[in-house]
N, CA, C, O and CB atoms as a CASP TS submission, in Angstrom:
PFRMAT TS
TARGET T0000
AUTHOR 0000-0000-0000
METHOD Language model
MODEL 1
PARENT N/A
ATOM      1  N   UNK     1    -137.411  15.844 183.814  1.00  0.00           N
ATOM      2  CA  UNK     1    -136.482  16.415 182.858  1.00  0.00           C
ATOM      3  C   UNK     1    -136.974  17.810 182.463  1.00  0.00           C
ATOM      4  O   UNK     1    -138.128  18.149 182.198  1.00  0.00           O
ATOM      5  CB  UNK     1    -136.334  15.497 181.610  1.00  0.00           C
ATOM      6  N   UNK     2    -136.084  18.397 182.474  1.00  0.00           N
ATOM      7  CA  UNK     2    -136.402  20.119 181.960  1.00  0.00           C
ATOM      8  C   UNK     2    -136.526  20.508 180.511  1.00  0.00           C
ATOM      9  O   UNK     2    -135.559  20.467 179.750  1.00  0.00           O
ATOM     10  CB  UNK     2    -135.179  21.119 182.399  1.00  0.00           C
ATOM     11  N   UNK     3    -137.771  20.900 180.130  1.00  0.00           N
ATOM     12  CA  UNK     3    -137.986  21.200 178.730  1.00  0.00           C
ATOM     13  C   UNK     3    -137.368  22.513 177.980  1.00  0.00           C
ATOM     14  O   UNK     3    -138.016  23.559 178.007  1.00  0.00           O
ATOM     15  CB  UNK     3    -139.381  21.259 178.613  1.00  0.00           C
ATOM     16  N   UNK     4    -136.084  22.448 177.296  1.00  0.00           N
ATOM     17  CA  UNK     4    -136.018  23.909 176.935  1.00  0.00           C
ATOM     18  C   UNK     4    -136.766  24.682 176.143  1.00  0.00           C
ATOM     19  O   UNK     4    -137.182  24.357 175.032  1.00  0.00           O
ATOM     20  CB  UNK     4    -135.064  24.133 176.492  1.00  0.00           C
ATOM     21  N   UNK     5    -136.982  25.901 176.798  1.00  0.00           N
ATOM     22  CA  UNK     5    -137.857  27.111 176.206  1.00  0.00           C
ATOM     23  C   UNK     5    -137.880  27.137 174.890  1.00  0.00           C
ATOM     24  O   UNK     5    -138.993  27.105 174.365  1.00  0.00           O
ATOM     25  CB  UNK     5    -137.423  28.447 176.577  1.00  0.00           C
ATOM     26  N   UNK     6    -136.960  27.187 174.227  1.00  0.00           N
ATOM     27  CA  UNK     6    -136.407  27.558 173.229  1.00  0.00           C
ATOM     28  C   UNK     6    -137.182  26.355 172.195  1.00  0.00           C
ATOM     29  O   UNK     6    -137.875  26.708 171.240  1.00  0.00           O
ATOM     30  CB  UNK     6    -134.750  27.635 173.442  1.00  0.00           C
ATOM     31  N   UNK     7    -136.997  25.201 172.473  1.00  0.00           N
ATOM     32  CA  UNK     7    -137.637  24.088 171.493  1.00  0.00           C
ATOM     33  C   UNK     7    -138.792  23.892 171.841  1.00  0.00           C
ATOM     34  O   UNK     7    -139.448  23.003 171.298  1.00  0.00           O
ATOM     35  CB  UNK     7    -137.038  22.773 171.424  1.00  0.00           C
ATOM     36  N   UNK     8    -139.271  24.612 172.751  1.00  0.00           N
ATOM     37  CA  UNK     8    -140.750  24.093 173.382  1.00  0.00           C
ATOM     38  C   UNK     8    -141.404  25.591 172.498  1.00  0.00           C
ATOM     39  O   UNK     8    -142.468  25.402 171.908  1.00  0.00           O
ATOM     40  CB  UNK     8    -140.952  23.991 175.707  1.00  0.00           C
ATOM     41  N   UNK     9    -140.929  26.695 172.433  1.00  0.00           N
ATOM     42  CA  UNK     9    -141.651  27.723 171.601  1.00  0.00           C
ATOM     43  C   UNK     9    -141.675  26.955 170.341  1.00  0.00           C
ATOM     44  O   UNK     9    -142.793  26.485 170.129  1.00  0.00           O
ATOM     45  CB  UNK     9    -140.921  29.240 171.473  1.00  0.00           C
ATOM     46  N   UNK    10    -140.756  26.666 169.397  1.00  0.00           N
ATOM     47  CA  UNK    10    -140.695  26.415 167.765  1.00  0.00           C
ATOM     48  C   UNK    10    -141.516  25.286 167.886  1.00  0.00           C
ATOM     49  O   UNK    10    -142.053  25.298 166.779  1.00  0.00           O
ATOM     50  CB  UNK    10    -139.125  26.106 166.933  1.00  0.00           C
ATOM     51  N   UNK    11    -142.019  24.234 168.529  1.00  0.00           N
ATOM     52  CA  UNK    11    -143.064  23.342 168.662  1.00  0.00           C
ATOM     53  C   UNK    11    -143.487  24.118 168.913  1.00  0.00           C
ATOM     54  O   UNK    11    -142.516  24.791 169.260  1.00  0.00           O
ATOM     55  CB  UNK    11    -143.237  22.296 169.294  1.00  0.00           C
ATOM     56  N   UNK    12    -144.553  24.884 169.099  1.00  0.00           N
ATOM     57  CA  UNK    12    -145.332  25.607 169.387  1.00  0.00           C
ATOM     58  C   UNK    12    -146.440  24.874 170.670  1.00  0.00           C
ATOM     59  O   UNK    12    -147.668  24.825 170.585  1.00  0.00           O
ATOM     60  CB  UNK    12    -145.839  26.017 168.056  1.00  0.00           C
ATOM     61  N   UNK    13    -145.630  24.376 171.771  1.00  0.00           N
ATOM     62  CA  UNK    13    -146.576  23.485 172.426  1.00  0.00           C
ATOM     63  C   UNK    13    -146.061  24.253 174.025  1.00  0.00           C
ATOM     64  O   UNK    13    -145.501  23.485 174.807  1.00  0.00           O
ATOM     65  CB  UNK    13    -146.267  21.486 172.089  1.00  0.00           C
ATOM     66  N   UNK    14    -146.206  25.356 174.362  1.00  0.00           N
ATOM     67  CA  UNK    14    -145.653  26.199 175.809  1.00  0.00           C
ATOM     68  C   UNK    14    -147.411  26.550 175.873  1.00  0.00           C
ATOM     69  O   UNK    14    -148.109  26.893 174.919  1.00  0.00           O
ATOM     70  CB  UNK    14    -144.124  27.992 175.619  1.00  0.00           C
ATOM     71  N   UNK    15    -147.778  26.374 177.083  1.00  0.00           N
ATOM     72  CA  UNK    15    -149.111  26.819 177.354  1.00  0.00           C
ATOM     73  C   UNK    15    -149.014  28.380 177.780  1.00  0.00           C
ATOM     74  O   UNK    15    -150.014  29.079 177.615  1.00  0.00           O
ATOM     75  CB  UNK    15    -149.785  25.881 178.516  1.00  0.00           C
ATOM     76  N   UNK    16    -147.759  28.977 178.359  1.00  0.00           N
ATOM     77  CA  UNK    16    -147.694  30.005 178.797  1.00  0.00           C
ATOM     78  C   UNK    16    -147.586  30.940 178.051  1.00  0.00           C
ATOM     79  O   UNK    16    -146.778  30.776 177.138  1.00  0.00           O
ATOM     80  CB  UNK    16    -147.031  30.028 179.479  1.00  0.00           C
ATOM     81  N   UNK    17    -148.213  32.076 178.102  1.00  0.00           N
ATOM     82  CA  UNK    17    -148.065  33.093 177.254  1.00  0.00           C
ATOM     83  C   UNK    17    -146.678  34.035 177.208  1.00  0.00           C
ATOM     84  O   UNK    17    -146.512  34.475 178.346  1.00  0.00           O
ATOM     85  CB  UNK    17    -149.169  33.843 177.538  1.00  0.00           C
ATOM     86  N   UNK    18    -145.817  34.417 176.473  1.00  0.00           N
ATOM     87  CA  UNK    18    -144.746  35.114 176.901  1.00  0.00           C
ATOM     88  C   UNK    18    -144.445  36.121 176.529  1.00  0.00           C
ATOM     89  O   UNK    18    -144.634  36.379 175.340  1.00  0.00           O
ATOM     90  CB  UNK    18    -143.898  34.658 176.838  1.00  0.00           C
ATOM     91  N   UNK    19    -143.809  37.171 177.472  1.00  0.00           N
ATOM     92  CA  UNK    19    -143.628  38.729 176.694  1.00  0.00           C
ATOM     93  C   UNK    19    -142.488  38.496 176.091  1.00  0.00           C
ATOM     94  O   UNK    19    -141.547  37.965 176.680  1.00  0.00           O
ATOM     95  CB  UNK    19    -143.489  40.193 177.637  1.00  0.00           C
ATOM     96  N   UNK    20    -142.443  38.853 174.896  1.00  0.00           N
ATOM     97  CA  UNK    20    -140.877  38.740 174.066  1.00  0.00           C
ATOM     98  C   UNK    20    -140.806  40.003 173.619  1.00  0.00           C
ATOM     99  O   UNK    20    -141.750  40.422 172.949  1.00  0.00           O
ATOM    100  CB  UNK    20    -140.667  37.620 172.678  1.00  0.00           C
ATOM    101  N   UNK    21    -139.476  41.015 173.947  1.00  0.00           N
ATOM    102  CA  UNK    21    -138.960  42.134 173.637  1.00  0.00           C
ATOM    103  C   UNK    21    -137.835  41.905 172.559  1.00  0.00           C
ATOM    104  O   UNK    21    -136.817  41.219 172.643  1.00  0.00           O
ATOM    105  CB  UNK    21    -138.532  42.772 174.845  1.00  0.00           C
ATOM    106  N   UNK    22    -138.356  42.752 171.420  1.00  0.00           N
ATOM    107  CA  UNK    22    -136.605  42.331 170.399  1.00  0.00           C
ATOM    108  C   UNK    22    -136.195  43.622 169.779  1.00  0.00           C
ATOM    109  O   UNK    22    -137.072  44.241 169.179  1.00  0.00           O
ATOM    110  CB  UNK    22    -136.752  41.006 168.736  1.00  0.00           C
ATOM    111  N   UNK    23    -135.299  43.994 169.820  1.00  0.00           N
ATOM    112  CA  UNK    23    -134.400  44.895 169.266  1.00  0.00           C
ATOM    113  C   UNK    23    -134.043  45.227 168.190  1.00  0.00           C
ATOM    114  O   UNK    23    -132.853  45.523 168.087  1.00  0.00           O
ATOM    115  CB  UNK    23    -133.625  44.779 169.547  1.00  0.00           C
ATOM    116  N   UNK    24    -134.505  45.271 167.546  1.00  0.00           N
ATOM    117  CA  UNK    24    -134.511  45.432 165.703  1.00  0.00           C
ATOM    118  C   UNK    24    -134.514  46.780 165.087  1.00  0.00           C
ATOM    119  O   UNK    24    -135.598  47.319 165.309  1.00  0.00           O
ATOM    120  CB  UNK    24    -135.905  44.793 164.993  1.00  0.00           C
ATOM    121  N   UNK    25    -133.623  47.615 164.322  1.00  0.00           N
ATOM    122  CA  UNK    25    -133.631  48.553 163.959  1.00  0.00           C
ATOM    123  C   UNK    25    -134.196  48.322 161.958  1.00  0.00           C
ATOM    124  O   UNK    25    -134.749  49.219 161.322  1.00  0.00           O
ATOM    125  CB  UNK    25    -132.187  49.100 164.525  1.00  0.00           C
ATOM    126  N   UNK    26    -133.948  47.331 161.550  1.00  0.00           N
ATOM    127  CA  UNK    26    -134.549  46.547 160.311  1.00  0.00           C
ATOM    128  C   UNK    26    -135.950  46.821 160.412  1.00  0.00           C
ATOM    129  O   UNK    26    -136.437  45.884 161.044  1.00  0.00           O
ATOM    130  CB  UNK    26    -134.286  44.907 160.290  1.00  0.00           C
ATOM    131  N   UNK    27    -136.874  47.678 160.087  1.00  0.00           N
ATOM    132  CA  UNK    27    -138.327  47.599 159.590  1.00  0.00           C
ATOM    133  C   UNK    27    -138.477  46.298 159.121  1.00  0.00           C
ATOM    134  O   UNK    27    -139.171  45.606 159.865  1.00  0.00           O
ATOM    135  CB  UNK    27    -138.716  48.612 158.466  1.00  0.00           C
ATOM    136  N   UNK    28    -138.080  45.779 158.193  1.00  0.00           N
ATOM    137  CA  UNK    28    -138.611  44.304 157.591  1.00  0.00           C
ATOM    138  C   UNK    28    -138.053  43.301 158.891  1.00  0.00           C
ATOM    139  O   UNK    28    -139.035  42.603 159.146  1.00  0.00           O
ATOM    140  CB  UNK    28    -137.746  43.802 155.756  1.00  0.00           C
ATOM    141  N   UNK    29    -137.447  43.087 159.399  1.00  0.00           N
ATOM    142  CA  UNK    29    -137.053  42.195 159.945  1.00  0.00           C
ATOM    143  C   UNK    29    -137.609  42.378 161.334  1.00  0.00           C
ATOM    144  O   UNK    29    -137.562  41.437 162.125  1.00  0.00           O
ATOM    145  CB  UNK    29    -135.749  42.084 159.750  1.00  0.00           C
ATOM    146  N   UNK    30    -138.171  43.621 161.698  1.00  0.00           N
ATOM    147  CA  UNK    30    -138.890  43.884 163.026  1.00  0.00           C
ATOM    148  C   UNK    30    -140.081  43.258 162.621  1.00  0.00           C
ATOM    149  O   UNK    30    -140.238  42.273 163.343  1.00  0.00           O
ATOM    150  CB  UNK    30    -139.077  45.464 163.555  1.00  0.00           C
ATOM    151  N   UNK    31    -141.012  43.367 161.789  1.00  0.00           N
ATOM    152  CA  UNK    31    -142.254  43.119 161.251  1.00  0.00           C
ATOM    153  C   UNK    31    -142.504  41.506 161.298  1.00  0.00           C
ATOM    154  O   UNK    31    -143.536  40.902 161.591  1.00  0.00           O
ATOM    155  CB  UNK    31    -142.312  43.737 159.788  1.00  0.00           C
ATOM    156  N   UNK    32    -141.068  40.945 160.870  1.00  0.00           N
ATOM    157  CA  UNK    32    -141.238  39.695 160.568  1.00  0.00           C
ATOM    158  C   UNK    32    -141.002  38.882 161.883  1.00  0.00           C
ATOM    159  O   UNK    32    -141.710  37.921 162.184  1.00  0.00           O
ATOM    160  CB  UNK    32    -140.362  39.335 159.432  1.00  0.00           C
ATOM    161  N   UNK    33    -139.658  39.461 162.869  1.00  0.00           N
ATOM    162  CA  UNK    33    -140.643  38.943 164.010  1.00  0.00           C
ATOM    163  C   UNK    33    -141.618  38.926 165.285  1.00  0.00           C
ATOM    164  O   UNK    33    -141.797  38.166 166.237  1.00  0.00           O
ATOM    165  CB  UNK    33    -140.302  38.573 164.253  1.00  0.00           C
ATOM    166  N   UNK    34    -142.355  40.576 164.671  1.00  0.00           N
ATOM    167  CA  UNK    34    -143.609  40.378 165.149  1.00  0.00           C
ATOM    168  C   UNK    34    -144.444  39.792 164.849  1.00  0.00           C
ATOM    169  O   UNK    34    -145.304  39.610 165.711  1.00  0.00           O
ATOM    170  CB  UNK    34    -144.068  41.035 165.252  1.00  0.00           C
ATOM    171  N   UNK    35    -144.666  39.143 163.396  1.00  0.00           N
ATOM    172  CA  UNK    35    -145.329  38.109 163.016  1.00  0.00           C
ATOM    173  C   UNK    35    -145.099  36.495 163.423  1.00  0.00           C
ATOM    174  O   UNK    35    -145.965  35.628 163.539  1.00  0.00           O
ATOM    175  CB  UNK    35    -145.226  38.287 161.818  1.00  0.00           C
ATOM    176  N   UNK    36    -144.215  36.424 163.532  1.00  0.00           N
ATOM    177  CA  UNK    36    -143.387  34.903 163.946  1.00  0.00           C
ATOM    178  C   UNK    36    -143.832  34.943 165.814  1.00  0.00           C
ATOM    179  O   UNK    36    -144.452  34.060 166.407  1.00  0.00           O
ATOM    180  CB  UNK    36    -141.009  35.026 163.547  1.00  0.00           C
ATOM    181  N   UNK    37    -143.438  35.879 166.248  1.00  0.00           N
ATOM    182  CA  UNK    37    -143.844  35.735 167.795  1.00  0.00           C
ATOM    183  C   UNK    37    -145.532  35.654 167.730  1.00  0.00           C
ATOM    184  O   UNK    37    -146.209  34.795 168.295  1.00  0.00           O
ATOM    185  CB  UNK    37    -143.239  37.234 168.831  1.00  0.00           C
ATOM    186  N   UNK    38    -145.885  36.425 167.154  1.00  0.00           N
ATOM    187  CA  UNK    38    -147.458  36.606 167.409  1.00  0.00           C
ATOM    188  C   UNK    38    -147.899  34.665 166.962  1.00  0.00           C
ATOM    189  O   UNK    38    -148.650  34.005 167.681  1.00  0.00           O
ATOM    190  CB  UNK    38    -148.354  38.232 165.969  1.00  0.00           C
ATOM    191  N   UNK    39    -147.397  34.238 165.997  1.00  0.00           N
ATOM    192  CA  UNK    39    -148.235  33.171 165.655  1.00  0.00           C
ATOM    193  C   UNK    39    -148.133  32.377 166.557  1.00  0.00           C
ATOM    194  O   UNK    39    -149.104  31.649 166.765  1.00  0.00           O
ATOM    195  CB  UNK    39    -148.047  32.574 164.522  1.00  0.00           C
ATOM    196  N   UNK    40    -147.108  32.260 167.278  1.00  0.00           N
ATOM    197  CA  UNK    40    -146.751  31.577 168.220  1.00  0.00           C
ATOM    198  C   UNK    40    -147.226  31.612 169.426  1.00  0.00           C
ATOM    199  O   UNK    40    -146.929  30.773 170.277  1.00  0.00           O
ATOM    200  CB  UNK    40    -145.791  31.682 168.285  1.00  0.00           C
ATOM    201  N   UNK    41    -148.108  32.706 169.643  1.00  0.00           N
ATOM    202  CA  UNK    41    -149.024  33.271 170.565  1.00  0.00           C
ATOM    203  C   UNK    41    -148.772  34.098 171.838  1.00  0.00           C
ATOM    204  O   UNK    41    -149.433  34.332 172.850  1.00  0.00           O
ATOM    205  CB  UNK    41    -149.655  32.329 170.925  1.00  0.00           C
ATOM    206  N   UNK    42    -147.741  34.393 171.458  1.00  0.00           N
ATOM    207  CA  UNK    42    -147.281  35.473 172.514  1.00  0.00           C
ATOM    208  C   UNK    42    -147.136  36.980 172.483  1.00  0.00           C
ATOM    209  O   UNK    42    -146.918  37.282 171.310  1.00  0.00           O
ATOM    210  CB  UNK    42    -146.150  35.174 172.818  1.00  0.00           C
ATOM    211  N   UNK    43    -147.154  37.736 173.016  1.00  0.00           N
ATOM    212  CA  UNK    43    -146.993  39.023 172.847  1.00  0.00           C
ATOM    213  C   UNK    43    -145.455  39.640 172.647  1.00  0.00           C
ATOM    214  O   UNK    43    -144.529  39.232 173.349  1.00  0.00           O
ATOM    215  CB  UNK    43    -147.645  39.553 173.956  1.00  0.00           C
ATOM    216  N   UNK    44    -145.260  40.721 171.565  1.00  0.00           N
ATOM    217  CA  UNK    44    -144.363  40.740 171.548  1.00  0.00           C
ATOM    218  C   UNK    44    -144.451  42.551 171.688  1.00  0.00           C
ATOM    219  O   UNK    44    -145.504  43.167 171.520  1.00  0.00           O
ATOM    220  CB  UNK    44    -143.824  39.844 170.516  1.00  0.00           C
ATOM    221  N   UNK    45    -143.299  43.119 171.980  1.00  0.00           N
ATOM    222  CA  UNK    45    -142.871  44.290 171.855  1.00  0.00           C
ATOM    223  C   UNK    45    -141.604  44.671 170.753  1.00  0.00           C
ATOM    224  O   UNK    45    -140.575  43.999 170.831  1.00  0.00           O
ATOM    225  CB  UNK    45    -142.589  44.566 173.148  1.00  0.00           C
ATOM    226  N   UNK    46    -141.677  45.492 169.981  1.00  0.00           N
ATOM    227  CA  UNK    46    -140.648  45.817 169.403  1.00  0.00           C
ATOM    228  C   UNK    46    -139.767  47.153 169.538  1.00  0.00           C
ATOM    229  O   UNK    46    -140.404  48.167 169.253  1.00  0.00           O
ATOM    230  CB  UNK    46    -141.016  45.656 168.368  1.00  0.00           C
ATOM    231  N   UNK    47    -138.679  47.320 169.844  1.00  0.00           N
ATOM    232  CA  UNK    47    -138.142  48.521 169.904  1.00  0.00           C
ATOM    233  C   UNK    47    -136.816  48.613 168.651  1.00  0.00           C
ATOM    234  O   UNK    47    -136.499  47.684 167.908  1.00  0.00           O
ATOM    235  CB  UNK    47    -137.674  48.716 171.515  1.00  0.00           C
ATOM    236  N   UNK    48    -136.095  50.198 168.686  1.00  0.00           N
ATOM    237  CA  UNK    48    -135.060  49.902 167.693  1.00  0.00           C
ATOM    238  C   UNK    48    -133.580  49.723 168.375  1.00  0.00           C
ATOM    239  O   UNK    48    -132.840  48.810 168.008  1.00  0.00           O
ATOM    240  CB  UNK    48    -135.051  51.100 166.613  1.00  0.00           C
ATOM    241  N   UNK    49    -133.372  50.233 168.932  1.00  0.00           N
ATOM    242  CA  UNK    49    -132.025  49.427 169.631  1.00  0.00           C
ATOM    243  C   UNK    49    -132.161  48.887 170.808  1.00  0.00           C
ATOM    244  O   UNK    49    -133.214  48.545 171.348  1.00  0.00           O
ATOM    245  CB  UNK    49    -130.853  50.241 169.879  1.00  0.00           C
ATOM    246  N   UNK    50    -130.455  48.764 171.447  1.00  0.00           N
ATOM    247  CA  UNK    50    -130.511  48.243 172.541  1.00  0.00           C
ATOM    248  C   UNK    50    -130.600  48.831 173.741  1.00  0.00           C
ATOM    249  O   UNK    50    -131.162  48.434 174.762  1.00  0.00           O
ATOM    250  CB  UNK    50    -129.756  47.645 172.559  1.00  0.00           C
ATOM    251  N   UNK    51    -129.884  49.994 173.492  1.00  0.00           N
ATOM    252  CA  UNK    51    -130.370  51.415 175.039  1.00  0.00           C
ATOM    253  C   UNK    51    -132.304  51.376 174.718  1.00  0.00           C
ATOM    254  O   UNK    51    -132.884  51.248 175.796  1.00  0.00           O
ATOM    255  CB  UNK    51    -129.369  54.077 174.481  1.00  0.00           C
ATOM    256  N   UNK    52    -132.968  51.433 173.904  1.00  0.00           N
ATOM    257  CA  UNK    52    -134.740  51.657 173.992  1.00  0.00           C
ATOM    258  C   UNK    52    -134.613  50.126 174.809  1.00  0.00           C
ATOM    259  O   UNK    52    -135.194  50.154 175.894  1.00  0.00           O
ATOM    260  CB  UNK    52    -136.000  51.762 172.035  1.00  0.00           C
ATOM    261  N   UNK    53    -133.982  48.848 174.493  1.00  0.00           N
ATOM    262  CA  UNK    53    -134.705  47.684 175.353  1.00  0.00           C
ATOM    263  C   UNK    53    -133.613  47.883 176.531  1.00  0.00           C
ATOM    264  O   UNK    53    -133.968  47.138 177.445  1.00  0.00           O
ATOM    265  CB  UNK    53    -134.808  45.870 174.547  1.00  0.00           C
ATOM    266  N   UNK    54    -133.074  48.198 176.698  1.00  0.00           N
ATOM    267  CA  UNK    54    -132.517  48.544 178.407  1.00  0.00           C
ATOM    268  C   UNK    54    -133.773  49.413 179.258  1.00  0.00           C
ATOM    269  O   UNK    54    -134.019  49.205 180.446  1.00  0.00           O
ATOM    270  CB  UNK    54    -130.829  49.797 178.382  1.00  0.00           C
ATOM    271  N   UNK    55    -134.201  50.002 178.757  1.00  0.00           N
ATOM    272  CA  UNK    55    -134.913  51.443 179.299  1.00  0.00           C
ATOM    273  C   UNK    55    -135.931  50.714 179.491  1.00  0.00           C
ATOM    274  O   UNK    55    -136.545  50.636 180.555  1.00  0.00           O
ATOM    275  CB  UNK    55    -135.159  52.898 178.346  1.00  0.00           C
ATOM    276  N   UNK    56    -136.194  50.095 178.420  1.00  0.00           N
ATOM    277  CA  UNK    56    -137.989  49.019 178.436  1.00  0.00           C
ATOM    278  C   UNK    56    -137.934  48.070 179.390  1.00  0.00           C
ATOM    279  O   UNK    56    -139.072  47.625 179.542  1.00  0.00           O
ATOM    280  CB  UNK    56    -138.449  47.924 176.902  1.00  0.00           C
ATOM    281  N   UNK    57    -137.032  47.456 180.226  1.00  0.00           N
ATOM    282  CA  UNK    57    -136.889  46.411 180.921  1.00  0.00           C
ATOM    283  C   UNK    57    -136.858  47.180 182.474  1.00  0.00           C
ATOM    284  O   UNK    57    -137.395  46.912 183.549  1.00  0.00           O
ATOM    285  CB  UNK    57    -135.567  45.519 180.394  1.00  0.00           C
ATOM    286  N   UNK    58    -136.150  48.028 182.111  1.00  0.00           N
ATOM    287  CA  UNK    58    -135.513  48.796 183.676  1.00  0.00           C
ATOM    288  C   UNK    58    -137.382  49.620 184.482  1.00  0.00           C
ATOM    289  O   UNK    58    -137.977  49.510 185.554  1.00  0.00           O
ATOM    290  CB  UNK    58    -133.750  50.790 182.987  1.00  0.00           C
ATOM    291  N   UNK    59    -137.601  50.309 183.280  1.00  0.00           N
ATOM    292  CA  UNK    59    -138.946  50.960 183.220  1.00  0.00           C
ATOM    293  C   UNK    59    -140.684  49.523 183.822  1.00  0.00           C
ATOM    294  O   UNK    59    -141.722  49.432 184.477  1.00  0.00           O
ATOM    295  CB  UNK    59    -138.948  51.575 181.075  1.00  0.00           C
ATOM    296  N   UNK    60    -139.869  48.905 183.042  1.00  0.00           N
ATOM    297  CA  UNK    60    -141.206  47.476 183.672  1.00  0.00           C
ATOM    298  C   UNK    60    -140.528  46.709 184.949  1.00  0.00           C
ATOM    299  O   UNK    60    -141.172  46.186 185.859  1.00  0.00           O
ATOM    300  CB  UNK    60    -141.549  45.835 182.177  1.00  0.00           C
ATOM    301  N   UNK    61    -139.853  46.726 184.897  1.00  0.00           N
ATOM    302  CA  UNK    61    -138.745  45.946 186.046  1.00  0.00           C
ATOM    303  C   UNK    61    -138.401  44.003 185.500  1.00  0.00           C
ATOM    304  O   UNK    61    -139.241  43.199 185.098  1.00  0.00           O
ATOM    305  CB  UNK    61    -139.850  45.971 188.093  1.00  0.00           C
ATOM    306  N   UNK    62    -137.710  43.903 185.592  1.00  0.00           N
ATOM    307  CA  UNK    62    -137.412  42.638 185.353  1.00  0.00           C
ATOM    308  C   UNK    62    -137.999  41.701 186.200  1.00  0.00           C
ATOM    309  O   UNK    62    -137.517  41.300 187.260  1.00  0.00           O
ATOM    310  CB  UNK    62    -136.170  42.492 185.356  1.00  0.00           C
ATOM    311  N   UNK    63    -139.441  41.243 185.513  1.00  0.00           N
ATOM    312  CA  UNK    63    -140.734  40.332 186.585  1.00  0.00           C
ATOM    313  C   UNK    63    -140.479  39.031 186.412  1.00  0.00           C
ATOM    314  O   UNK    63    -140.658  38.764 185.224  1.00  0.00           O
ATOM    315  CB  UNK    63    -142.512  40.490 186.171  1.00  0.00           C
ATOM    316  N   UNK    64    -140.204  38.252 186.921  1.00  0.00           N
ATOM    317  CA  UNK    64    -140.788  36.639 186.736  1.00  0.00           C
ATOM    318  C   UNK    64    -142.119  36.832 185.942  1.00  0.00           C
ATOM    319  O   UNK    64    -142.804  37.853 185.992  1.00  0.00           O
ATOM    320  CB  UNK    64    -141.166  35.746 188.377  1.00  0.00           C
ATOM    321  N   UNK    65    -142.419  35.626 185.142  1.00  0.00           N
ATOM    322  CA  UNK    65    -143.544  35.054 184.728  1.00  0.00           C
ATOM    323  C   UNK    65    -144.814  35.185 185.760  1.00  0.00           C
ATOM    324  O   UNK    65    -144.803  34.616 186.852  1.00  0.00           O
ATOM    325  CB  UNK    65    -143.184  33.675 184.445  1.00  0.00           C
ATOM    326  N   UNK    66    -145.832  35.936 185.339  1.00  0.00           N
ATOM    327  CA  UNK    66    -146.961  35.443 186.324  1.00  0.00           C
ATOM    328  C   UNK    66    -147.055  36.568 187.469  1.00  0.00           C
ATOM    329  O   UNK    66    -147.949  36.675 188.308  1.00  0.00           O
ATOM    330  CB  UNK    66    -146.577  33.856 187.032  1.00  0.00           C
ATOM    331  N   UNK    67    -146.052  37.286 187.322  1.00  0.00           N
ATOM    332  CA  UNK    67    -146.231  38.210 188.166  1.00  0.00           C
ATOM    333  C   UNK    67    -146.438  39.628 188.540  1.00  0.00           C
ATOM    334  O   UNK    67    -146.565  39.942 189.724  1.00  0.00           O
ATOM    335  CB  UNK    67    -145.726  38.030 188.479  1.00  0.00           C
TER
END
């Protein structure tokens, strides 16, 4: 059975580390979830819109996990 990502992060029980990019133009609300991703143990990036995370994705290339 396939575990979704999504409930397997908020359990906090994913062994894999994950890059999470979020789009937040909110100072408080960017902060808060760089704190929420970080506890969760993953790395996060923050940018302020959505053309900066187009550019950020296109610029790294869209990788699989692990690679």
């Amino acid at each position: 059975m396939a575990t979704d990502p999504v409930t397997t992060a908020r359990r906090g029980t994913t062994s894999a580390r994950l890059r999470v990019l979020v789009a937040e133009d909110n100072a408080t609300l960017s902060r808060l979830s760089m704190r929420l991703v970080a506890r969760l143990g993953h790395d996060i990036e923050t940018v302020s819109t959505g053309a900066e995370a187009v550019g950020e994705v296109m610029a790294r290339g869209a990788r699989a996990p692990g690679r």
